[in-house]
Structure formats: C-alpha cells, structure tokens
N, C-alpha and C positions, 0 to 999 in steps of 0.2 A: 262593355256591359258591366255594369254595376251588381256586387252581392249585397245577400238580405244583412242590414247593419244591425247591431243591438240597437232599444230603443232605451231614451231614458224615461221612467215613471216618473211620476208625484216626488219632490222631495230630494230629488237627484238623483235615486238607486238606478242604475244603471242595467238593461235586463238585456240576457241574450238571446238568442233566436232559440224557439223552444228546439230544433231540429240539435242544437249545438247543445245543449241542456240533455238532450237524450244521449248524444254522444259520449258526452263526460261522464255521464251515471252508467254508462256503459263500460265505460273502460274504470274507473272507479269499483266497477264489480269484479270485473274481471282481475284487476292487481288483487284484491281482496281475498279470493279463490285461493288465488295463486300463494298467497301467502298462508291462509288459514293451512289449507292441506300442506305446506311445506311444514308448517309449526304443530300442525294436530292431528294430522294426518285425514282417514276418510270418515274416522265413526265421529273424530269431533269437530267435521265440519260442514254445518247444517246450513241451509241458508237463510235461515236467521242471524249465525254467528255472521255469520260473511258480509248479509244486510249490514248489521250494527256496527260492522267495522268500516264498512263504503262511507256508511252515516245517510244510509238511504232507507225508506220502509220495505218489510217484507214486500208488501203487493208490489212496489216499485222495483224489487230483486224479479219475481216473476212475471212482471210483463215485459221483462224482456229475457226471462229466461225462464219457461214454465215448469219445467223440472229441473230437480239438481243436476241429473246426468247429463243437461245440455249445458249448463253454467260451469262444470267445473271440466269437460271436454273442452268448449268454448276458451276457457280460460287458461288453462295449459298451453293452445293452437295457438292464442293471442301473444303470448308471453315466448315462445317458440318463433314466433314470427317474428317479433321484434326485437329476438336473438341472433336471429338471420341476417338480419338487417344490418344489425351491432358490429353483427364479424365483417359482412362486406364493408360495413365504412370502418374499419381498420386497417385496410389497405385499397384504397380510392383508387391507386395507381397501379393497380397490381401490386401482387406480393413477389418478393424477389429473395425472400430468406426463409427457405422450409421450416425453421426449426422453428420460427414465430409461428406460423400459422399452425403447426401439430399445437404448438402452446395454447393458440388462440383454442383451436377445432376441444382441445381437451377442457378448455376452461367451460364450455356446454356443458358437461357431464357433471360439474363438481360445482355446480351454483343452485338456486334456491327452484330452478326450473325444473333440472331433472329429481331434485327430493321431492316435487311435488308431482312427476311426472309419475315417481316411482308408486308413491301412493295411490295414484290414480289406475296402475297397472294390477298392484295388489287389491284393489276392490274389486276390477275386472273379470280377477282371476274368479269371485265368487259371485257376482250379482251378475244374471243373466242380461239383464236390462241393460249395462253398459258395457257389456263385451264389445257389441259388435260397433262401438260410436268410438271406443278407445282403441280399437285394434287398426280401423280404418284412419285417425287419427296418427296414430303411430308409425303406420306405413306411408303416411302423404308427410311426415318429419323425417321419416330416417333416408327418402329418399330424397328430399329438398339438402339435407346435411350431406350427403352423399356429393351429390352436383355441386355445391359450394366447395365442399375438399376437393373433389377433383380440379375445377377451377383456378382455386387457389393453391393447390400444389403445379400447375400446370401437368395432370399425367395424361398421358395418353393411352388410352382406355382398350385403343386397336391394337396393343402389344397386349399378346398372352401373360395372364396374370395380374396385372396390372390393376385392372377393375378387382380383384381380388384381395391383393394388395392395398391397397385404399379401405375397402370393405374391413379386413381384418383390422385395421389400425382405429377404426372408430367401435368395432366390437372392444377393442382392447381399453381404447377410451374410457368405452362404459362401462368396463370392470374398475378402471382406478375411481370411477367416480362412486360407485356403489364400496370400494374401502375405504372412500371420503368421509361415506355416510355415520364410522363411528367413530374416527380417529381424526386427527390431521397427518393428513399421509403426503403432504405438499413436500419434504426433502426427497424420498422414494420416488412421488412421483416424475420430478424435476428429472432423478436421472432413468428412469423408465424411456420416459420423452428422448431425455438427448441419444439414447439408442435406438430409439424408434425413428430420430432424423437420421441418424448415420444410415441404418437398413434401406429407408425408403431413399435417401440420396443413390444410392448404389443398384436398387429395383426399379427408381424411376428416370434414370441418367440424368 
C-alpha cells in the first residue's frame, strides 16, 4: 500500500502532506520550549517567545497547545523521551561495562533537559495550575529512567536492596547535575562516577 506523497504546486515548490507540516510545527515547538526554559527559565518564557523562536505564529503555538502549562509539560516529556531513546541506542547490544552506562545514565542530569526540567519544577512549586501535570510528569520519567538503569546495569531487582541501590545512584545523579547548574563540575564529577561503579560492581555482582 502506498503513503500520502508530497505534491508539487505551480512553479515546482514542492508541498508536504499538511498531516507532516503539523508534525514538524510540532516538534519545532516543543525544541523551542525546551530551550527557552533551559536559557530563561519560567517567567521569560512566554509563548510568544517560544512561537518566535519555532518561527511559527502565536495561534499556531496554541492550536496545538492551548495553554502554556501544556506546551512546556509537553515539551520537557518530549525531550525526556528522546533521551531515553538516545541512551538505549548507545548500547544496541547490550551494555557490558557498568561504568559507561552510570556515565551515560549521569549525562541525563547535566544536559539542557534537566535545566529545563528544573525550572519547570520550580514553577510548580508555586502555580497551582501546573502542579499536578508536572508532578505526574515527573513520576512517568523517573520511573521510565529507573527501568532503563536497571536494564542497562543488568540488576536484579529480586535481591534485597538492590532496587534501592539503583534508586540511590540516580537520586545521586541528580544532585551532581543540580552542582552542574553553576560551576563545571565535570573533574569531580568523573570521579564521583568511578566510585559509584566500583560500589555498584560489588552491590550488583
């Protein structure tokens, strides 16, 4: 069966399926988000700014996102996902050297994601309206990152502690990545990591 092809107009321009045109303006917005709130955090990031930087109109930012609190939830979830994505095709074949994968699992924390994730959390803390879209948010991330480390460390979850184990090392994560946030704290945290492989080699046999 055949899909819906672009057509070409008048003149040669070549036009794509409007279905594929919404997609793009979609995710277009959503990089947008993601960046604005990483650089401006939540009060300078309106979505108009976000429009202007997509290079799309406000009404086009809102029909596909009708309030801010859905566009810049949306947009974090997006960008999260396709984090997720990123770390499993880093090791296609499975992983077979712990101490890449804590590298990998830490590099989440100290990218443009979690500064905007962070921001995202500190609005929450005060606008009622997006508590509970960021909170629910938060918990459908920290347990998809959960499942991937486990995975990718191989632990086995049925030994006491274990799941506990895992859990602390990405709590821990996300402390190096919030000393990220004012310094470059990448020597410190290089050997943070290589002790945190040595611990879990020995807690996860």
């Amino acid at each position: 069966m055949g899909g819906v092809s672009a057509t070409t107009a008048p003149g040669g321009v070549v036009r794509r399926p409007k279905q594929d045109r919404s997609r793009a303006t979609r995710r277009r917005l959503l990089e947008a988000a993601v960046s604005c709130l990483a650089e401006h955090g939540w009060a300078g990031s309106t979505v108009s700014v976000v429009a202007e930087r997509a290079g799309v109109s406000r009404g086009a930012a809102q029909h596909h996102f009708p309030t801010r609190e859905d566009l810049f939830t949306a947009a974090v979830e997006y960008v999260a996902e396709e984090r997720s994505t990123a770390l499993r095709a880093l090791f296609p074949e499975g992983a077979t050297d712990r101490h890449a994968v804590l590298e990998a699992l830490v590099d989440l924390y100290t990218g443009p994601l979690f500064r905007a994730a962070l921001h995202l959390w500190v609005a929450a803390s005060n606008e009622d309206q997006l508590r509970p879209q960021v909170t629910e948010l938060e918990a459908k991330v920290g347990r998809e990152t959960h499942r991937i480390a486990v995975e990718l460390l191989t632990a086995d979850e049925s030994h006491p502690g274990v799941r506990e184990t895992v859990q602390g090392f990405l709590d821990m994560a996300r402390g190096l990545g919030l000393a990220n946030l004012l310094t470059d704290d990448r020597a410190r945290r290089e050997r943070v990591v290589a002790q945190w492989a040595a611990l879990l080699e020995h807690a996860l046999g």
